[in-house]
Biopython code that builds the backbone (N, CA, C, O; Angstrom):
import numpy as np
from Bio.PDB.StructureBuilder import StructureBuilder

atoms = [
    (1, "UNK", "N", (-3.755, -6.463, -5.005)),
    (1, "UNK", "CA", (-2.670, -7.273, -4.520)),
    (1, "UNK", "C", (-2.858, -8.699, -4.999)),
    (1, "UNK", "O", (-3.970, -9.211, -5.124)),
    (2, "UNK", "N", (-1.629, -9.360, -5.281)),
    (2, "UNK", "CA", (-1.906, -11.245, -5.735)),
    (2, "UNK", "C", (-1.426, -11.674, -4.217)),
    (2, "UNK", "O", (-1.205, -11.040, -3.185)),
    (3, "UNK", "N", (-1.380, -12.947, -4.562)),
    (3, "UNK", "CA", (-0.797, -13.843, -3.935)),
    (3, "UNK", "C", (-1.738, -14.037, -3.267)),
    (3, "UNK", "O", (-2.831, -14.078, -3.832)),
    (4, "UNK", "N", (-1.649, -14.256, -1.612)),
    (4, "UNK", "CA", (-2.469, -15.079, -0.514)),
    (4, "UNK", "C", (-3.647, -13.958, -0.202)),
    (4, "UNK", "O", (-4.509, -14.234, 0.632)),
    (5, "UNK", "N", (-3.663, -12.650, -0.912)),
    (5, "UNK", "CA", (-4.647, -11.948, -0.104)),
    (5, "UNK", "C", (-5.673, -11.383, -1.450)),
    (5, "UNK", "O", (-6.572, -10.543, -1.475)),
    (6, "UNK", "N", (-5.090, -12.249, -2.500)),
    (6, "UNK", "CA", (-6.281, -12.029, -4.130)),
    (6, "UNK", "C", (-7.312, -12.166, -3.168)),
    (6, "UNK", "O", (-7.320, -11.128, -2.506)),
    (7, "UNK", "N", (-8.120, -12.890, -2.802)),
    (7, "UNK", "CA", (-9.074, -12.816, -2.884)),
    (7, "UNK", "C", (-9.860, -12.305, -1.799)),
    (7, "UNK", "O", (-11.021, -12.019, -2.090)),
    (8, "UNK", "N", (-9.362, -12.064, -0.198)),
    (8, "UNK", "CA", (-9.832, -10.658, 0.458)),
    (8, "UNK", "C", (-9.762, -9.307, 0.199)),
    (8, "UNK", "O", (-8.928, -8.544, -0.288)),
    (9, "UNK", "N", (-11.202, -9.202, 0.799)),
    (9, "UNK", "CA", (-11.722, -7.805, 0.833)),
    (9, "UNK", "C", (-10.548, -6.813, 1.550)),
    (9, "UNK", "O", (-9.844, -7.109, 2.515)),
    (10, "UNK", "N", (-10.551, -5.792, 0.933)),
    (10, "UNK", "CA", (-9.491, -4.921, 1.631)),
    (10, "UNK", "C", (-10.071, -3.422, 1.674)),
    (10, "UNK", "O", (-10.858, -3.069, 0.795)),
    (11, "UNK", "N", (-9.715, -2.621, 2.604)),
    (11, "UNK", "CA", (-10.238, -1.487, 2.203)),
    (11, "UNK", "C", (-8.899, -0.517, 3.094)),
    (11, "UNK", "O", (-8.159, -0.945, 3.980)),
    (12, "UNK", "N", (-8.929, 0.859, 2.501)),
    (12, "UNK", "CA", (-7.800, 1.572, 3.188)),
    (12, "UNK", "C", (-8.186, 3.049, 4.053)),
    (12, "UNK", "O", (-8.577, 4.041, 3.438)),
    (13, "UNK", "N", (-8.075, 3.043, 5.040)),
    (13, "UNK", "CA", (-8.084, 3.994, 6.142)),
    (13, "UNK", "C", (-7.396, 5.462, 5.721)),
    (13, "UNK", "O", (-6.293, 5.874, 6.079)),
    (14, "UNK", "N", (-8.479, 6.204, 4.758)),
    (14, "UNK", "CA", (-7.871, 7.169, 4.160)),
    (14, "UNK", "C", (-7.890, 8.745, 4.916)),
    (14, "UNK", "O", (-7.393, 9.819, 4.576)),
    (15, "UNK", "N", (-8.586, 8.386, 5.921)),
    (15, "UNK", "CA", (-8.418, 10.150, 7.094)),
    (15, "UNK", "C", (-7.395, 10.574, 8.118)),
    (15, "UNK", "O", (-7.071, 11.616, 8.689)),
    (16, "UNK", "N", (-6.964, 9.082, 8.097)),
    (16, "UNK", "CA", (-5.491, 9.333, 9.301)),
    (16, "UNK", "C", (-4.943, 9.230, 8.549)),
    (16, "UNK", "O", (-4.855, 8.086, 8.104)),
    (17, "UNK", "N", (-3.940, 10.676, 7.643)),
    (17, "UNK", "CA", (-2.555, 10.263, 7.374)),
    (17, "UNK", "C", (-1.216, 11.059, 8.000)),
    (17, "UNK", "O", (-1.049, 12.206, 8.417)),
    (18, "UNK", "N", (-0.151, 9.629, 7.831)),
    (18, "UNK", "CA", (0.825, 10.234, 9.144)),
    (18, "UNK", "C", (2.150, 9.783, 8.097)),
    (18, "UNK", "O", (1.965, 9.609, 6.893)),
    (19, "UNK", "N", (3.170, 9.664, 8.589)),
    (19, "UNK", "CA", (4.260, 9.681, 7.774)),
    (19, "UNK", "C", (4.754, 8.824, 8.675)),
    (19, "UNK", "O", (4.734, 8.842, 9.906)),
    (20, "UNK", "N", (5.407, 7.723, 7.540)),
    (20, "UNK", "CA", (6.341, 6.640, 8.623)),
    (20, "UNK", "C", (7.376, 6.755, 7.706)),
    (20, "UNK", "O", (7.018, 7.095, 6.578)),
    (21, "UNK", "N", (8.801, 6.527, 7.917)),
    (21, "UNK", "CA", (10.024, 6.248, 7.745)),
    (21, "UNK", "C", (10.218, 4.776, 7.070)),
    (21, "UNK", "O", (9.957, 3.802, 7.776)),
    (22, "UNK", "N", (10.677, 4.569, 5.702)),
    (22, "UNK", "CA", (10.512, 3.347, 4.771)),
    (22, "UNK", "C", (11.717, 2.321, 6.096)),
    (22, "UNK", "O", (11.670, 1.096, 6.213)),
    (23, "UNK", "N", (12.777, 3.353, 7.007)),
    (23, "UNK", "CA", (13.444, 2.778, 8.051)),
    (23, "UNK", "C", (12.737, 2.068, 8.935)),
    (23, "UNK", "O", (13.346, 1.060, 9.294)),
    (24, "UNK", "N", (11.600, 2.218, 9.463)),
    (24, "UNK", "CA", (10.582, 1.853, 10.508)),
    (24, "UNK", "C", (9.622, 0.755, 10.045)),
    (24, "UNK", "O", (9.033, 0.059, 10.872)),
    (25, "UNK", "N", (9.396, 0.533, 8.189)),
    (25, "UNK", "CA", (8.613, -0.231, 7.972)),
    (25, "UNK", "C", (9.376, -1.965, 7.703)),
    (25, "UNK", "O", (10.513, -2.358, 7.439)),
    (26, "UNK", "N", (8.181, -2.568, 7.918)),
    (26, "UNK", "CA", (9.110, -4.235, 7.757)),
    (26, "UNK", "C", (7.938, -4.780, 6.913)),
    (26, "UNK", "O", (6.727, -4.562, 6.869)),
    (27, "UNK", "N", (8.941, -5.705, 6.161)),
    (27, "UNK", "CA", (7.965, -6.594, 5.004)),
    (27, "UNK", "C", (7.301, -7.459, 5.774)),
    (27, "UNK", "O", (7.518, -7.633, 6.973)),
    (28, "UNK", "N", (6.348, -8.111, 5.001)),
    (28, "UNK", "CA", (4.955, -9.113, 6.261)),
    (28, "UNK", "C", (5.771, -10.121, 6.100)),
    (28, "UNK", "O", (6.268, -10.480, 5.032)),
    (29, "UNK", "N", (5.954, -10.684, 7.348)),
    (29, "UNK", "CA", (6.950, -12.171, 7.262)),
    (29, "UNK", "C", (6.025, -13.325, 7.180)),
    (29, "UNK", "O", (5.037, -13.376, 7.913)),
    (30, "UNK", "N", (6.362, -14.468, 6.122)),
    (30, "UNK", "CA", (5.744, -15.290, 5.972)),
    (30, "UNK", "C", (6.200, -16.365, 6.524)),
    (30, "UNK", "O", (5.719, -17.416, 6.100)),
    (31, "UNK", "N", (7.181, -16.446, 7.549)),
    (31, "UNK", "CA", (7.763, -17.421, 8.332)),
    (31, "UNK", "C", (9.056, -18.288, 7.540)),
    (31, "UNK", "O", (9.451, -17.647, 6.566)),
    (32, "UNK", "N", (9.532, -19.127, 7.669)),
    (32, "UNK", "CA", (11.154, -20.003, 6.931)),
    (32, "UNK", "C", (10.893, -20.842, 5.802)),
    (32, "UNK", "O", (9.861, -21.440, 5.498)),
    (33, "UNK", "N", (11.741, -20.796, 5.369)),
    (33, "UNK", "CA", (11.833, -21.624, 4.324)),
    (33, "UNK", "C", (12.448, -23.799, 4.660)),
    (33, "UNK", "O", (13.125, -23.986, 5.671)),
    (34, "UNK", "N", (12.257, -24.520, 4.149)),
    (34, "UNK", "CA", (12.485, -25.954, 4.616)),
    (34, "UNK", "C", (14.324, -25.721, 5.065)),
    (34, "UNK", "O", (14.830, -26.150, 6.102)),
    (35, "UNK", "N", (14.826, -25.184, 4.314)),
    (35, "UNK", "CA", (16.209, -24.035, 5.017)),
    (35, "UNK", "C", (16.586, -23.209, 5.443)),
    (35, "UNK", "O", (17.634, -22.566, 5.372)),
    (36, "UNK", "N", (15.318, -23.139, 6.174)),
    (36, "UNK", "CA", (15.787, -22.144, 7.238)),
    (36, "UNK", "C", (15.537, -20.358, 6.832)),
    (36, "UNK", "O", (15.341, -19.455, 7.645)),
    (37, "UNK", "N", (15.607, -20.269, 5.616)),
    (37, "UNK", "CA", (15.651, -18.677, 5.535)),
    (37, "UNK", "C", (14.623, -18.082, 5.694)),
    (37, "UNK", "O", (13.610, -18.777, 5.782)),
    (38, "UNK", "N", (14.509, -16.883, 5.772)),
    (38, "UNK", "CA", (13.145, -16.354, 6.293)),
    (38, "UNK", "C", (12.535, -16.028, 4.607)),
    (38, "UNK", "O", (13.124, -15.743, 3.564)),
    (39, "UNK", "N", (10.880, -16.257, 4.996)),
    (39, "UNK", "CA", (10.110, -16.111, 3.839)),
    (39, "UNK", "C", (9.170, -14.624, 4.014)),
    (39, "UNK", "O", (8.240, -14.654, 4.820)),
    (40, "UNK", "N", (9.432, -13.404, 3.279)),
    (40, "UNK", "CA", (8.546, -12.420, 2.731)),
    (40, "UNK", "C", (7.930, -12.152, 1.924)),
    (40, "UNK", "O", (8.506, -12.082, 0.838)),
    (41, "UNK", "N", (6.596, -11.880, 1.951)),
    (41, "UNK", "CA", (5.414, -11.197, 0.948)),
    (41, "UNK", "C", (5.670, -10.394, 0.236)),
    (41, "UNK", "O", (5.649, -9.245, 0.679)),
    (42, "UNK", "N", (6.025, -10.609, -1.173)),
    (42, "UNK", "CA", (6.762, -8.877, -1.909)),
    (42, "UNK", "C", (5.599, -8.715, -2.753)),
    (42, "UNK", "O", (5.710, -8.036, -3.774)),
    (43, "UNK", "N", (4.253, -9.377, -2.386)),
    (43, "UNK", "CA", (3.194, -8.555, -3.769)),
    (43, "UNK", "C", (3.383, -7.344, -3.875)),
    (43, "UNK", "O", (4.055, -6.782, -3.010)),
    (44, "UNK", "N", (2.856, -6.633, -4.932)),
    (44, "UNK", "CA", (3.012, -4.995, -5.080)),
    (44, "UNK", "C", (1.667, -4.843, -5.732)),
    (44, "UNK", "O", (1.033, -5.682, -6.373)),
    (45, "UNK", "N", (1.333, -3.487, -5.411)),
    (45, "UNK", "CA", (-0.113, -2.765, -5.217)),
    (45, "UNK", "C", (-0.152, -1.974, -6.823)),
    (45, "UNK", "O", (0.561, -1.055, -7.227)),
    (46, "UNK", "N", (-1.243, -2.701, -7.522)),
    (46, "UNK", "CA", (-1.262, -2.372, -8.765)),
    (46, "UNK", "C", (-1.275, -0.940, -8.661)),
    (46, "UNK", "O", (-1.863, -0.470, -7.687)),
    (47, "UNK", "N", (-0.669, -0.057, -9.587)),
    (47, "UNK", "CA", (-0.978, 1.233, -10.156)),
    (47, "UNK", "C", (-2.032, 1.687, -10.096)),
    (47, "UNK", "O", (-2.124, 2.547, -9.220)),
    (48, "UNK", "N", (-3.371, 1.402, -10.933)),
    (48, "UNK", "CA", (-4.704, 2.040, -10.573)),
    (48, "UNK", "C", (-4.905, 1.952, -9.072)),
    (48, "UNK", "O", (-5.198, 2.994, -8.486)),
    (49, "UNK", "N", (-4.760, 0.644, -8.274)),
    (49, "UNK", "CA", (-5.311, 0.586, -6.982)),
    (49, "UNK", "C", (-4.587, 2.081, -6.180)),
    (49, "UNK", "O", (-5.160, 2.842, -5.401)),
    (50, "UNK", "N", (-3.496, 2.138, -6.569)),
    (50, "UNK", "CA", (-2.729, 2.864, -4.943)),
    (50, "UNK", "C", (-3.056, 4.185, -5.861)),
    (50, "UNK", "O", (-3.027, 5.158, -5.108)),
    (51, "UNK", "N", (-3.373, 4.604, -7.278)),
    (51, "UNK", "CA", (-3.834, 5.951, -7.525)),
    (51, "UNK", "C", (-5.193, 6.209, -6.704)),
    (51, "UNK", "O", (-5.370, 7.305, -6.173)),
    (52, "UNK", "N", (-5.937, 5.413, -6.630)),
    (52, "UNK", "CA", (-7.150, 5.508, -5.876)),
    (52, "UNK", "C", (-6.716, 5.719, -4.294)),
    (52, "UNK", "O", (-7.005, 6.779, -3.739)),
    (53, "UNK", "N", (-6.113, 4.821, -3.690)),
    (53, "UNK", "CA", (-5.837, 5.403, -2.621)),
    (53, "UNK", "C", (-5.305, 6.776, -2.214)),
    (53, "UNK", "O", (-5.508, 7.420, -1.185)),
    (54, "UNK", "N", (-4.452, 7.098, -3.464)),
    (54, "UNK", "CA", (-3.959, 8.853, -3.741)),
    (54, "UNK", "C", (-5.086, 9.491, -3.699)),
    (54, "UNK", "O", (-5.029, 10.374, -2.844)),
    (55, "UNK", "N", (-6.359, 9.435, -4.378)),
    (55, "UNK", "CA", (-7.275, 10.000, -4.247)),
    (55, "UNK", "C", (-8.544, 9.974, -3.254)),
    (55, "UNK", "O", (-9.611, 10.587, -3.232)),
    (56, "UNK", "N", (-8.146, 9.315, -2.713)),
    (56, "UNK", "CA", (-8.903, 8.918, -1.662)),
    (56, "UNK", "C", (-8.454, 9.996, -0.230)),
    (56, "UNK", "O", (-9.178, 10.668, 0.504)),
    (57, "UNK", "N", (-7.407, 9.857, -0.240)),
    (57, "UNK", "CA", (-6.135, 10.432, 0.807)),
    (57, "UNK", "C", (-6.105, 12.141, 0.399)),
    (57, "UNK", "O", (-6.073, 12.959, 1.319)),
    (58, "UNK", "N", (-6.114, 12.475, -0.661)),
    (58, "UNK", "CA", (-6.361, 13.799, -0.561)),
    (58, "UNK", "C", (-7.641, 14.326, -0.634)),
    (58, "UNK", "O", (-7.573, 15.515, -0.323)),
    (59, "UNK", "N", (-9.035, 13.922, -0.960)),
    (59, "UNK", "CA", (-10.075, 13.814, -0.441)),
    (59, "UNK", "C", (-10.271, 14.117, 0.490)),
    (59, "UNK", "O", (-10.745, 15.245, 0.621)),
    (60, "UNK", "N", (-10.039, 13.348, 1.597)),
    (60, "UNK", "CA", (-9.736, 13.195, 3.097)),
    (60, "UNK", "C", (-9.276, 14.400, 3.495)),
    (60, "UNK", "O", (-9.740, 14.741, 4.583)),
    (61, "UNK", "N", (-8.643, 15.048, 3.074)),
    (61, "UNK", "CA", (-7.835, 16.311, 3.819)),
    (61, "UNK", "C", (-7.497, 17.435, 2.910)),
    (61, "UNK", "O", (-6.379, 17.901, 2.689)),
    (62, "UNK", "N", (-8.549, 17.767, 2.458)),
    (62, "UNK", "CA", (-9.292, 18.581, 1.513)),
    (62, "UNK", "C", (-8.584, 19.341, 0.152)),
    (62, "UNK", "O", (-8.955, 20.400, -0.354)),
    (63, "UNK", "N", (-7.461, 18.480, -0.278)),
    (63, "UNK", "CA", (-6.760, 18.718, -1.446)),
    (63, "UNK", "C", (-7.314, 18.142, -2.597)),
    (63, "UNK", "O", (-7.586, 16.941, -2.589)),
    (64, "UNK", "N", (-7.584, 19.066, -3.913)),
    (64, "UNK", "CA", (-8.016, 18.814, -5.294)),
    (64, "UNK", "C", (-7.333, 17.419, -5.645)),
    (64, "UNK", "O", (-6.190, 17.415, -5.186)),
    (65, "UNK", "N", (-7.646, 16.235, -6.303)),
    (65, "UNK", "CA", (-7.479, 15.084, -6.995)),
    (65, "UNK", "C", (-6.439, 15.926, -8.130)),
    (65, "UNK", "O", (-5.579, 15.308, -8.757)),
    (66, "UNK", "N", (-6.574, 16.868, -8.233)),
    (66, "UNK", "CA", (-5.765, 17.159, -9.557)),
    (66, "UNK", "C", (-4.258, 17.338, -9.209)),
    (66, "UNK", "O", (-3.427, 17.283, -10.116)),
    (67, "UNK", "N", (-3.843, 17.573, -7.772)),
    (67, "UNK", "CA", (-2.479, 17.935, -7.648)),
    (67, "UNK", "C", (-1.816, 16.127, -7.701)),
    (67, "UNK", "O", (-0.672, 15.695, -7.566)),
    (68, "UNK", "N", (-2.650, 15.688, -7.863)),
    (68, "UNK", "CA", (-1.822, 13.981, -8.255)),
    (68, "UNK", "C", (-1.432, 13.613, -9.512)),
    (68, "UNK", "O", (-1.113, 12.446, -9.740)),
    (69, "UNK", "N", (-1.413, 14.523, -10.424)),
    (69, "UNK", "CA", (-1.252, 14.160, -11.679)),
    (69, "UNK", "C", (0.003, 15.169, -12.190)),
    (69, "UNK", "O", (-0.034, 16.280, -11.661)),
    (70, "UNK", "N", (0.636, 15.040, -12.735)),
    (70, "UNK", "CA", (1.346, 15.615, -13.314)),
    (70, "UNK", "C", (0.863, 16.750, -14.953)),
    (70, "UNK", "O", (0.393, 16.348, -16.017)),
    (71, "UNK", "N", (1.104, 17.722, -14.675)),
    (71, "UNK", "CA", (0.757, 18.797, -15.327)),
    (71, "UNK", "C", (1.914, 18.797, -16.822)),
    (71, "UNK", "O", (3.140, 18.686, -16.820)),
    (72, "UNK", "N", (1.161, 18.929, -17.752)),
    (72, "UNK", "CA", (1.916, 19.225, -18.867)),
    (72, "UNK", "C", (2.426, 20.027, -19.648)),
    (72, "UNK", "O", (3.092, 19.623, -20.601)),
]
sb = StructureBuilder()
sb.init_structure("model")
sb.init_model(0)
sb.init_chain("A")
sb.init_seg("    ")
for serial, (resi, resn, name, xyz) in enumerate(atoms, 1):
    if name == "N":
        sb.init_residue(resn, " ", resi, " ")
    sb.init_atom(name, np.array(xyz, "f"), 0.0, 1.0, " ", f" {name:<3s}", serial, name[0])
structure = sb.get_structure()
């Protein structure tokens, strides 16, 4: 991730997985702008990182690393 959280440690909670609704989720609010509008965090989670979390997550709940890849 860039922005305000480059340089913390992060790690991801890969044995509980549950399913949330993209309806239910909210962007991290970074509070207003000098006009008033509201300010959100849109970093995005490099590619290698969130494949690792893919693999991490099926690990966890005893599915092969290989069903993450696309077969040719």
């Amino acid at each position: 991730m860039g922005g305000r959280w480059r340089e913390t440690l992060m790690w991801a909670k890969c044995d509980m997985v549950t399913v949330a609704s993209f309806k239910r989720l909210n962007l991290v609010r970074l509070g207003k702008s000098r006009e008033g509008k509201r300010l959100y965090n849109h970093d995005i989670l490099a590619a290698e990182r969130l494949l690792e979390i893919r693999k991490t997550v099926a690990r966890s709940i005893g599915l092969p690393e290989s069903m993450l890849t696309k077969s040719s």
